[in-house]
N, C-alpha and C positions, 0 to 999 in steps of 0.2 A: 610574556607580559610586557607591556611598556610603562613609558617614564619612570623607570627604575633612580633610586638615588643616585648623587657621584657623588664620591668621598673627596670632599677638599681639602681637609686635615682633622688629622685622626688626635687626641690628647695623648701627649707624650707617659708611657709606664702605666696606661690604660689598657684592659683587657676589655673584651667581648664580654658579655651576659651570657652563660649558657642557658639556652632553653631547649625543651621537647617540642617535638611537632613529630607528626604522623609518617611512617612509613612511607604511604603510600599516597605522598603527596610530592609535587614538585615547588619550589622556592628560589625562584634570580638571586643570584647576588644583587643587593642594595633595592629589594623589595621590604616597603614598609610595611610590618610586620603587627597584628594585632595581640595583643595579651589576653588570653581565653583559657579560664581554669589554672589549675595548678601548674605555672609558669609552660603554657602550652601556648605556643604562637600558632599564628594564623596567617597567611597571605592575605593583604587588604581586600577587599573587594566593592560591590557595588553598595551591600551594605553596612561598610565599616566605617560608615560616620558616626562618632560620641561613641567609640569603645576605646578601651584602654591601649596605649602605647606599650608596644611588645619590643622594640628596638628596629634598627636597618638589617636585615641580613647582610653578616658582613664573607659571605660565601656560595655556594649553588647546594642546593640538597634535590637532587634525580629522587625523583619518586621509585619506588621498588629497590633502591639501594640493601636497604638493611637497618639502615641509622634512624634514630628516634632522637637524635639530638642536631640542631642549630647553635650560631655564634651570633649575636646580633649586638651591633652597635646602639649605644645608650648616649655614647659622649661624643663628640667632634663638630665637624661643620661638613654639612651637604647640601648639595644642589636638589630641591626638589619643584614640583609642577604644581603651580596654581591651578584651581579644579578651575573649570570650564562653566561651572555653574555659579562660580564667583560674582556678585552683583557689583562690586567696587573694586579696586588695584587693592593689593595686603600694601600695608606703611610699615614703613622699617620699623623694629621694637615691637611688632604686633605679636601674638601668641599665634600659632598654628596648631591645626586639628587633623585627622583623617577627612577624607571627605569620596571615597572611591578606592577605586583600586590605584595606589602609588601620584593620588592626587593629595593635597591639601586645603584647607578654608583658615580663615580666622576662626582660632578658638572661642565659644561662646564659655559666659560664665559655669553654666551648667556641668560642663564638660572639663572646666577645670577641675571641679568635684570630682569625676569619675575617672579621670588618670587618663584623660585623651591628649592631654598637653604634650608634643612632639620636640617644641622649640621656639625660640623667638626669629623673627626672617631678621636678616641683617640689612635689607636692601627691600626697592619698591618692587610688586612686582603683580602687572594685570593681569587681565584672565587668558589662561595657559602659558602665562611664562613662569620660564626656568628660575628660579631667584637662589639667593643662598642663606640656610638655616643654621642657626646653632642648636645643636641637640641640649634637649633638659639635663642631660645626665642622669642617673643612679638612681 
């Protein structure tokens, strides 16, 4: 996959969220990660705009391992990608949403209802640039 997260700092005596995810699936490290079902993530994809924020995978899970469980980050600051389908630059202090696979948009009201809230960007950032987020936390 591309435009995976980068971790710019992690919150100091913070742990990872354990979640489920499927066997028999594969997951990058620092792939934004959907919340689906009984804390079951997801890899973002094409239609993971306005679903719930599942965390960053904070490791690799190889499909056919064995493992039914993921670590995903909730708290810190990451680098992620303004979607491409962005109509305006995100303004620092804006909410961010899914919007694709390991893309972002401004969060719409809507969506703050339904747990798609990722983070606030700290910085400006037009269509397909790299900016840097603070995660919602918890």
């Amino acid at each position: 996959m591309a435009n995976e997260a980068v971790i710019i700092e992690l919150v100091a005596g913070q742990n990872a969220v354990r979640r489920t995810c499927a066997d028999g699936v594969s997951i990058s490290k620092g792939t934004i990660c959907l919340l689906s079902g009984s804390n079951l993530v997801l890899a973002t994809n094409a239609v993971s705009t306005g679903k719930a924020f599942g965390g960053i995978a904070a490791h690799d899970k190889i499909a056919g391992d064995g493992s039914t469980n993921i670590s995903c980050w909730m708290d810190g600051v990451v680098d992620l990608t303004n979607a491409a389908t962005a109509v305006t630059a995100i303004v620092a202090g804006s909410g961010v949403s899914m919007s694709g696979a390991n893309l972002v948009k401004y969060v719409t009201a809507g969506e703050l209802l339904t747990g798609a809230l990722i983070g606030y960007s700290e910085e400006e950032a037009a269509v397909n640039d790299v900016f840097r987020v603070r995660l919602r936390g918890k």
